[in-house]
N, C-alpha and C positions, 0 to 999 in steps of 0.2 A: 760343263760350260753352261752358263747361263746368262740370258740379255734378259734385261727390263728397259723397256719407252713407254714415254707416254706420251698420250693423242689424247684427241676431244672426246675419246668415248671411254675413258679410264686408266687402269693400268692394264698395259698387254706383258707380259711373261711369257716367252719361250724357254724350255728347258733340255737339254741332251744328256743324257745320259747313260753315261758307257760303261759297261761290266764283262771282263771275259768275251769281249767280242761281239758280244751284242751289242744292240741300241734301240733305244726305248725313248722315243720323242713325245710330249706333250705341251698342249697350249693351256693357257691359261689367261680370263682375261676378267678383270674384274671392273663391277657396275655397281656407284652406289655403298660398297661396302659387301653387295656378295659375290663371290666366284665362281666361274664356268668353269667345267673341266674336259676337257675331250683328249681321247689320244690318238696318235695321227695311224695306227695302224693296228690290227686284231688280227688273231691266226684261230679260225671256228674250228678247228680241227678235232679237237675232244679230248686236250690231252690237261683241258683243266689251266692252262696259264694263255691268259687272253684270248678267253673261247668269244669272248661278248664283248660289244662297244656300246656306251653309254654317256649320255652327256650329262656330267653333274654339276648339281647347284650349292653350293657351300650349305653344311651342315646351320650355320647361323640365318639362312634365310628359309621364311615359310613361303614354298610356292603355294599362288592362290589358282594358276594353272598352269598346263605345261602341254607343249604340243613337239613334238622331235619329228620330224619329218627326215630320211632318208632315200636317196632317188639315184638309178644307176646313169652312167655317162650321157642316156639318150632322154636321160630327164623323165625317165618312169618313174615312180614311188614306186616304191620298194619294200619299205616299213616306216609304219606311223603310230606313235604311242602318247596316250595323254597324261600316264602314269608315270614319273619320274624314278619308280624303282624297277620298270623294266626295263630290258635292253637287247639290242638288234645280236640275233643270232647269225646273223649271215644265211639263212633261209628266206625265199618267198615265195608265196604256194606252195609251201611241200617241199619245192627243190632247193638244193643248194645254187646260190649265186656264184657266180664264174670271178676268179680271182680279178681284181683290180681297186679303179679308185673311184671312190662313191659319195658325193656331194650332201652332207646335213645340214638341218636347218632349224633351230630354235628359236620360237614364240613362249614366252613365257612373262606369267605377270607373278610381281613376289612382293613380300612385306619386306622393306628397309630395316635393318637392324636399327634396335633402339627411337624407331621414330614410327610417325603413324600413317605412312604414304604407301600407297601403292605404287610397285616404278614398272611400266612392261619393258622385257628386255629382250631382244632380239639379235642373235649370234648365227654365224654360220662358219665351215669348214669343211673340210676332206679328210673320208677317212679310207686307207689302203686293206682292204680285204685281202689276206696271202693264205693260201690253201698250201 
C-alpha cells in the first residue's frame, strides 16, 4: 500500500509494507529535491535486523549540518547527534530505554541538488522502541 499528497512543504510519501506477517512502516517526505527518511519503529534487541533508528538524508544531498535530537514521552533528550552516519541505539546513560514511543526532531541545512543554495530543513516524527 502506498499514499502520496502534497502540501506546502513537498511531497509527503507514506509507505506499508507487508511480508509474512510482518509490517514495516516508513515516512518519507521530500524538500527541494532531497529526501528524509525515518522508520516508524526499531527493535534494539541485538538480533542484527533493526537494532538502530536513524534519520536519513537522500544520498543526492550534501548535509552542510545535521542535528537529530530524540526525547522520551516526558520531553527528556534522550539522544542527540550531529553526525548523520550515526544512529540512536535505544540506550541512554548506559541503560536501556523502556519500550515505547519517542518524539525526533531534525534540524538540518543541506546543498540543493544541482543548484547553489543552501535550504535548512526542519522534520519531525515518532518513533516506536519495542524490546
Amino acid at each position: 500500500m502506498k499514499s502520496t499528497k502534497k502540501n506546502i512543504f513537498g511531497l509527503l510519501t507514506l509507505a506499508m509494507l507487508l511480508f509474512a506477517g510482518e509490517m514495516n512502516a516508513q515516512q518519507t517526505s521530500t524538500y527541494d529535491g532531497c529526501s528524509v527518511f525515518a522508520a516508524d519503529a526499531f527493535t534494539p534487541n541485538g538480533d542484527g535486523v533493526n537494532d538502530l533508528f536513524s534519520v536519513i538524508i537522500s544520498e543526492n544531498c550534501s548535509p552542510v549540518s545535521y542535528n537529530l535530537r530524540i526525547y522520551d514521552r516526558w520531553g527528556r533528550l534522550v539522544y542527540e547527534s550531529i553526525d548523520p552516519s550515526e544512529a540512536f541505539d535505544g540506550y541512554y546513560d548506559g541503560q536501556t530505554l523502556k519500550e515505547g514511543v519517542y518524539a525526533w526532531r531534525l534540524t538540518a541545512r543541506y546543498e540543493v541538488p544541482s543548484q547553489t543554495r543552501v535550504v535548512t530543513l526542519e522534520d519531525r516524527g515518532f518513533v516506536l522502541l519495542i524490546r
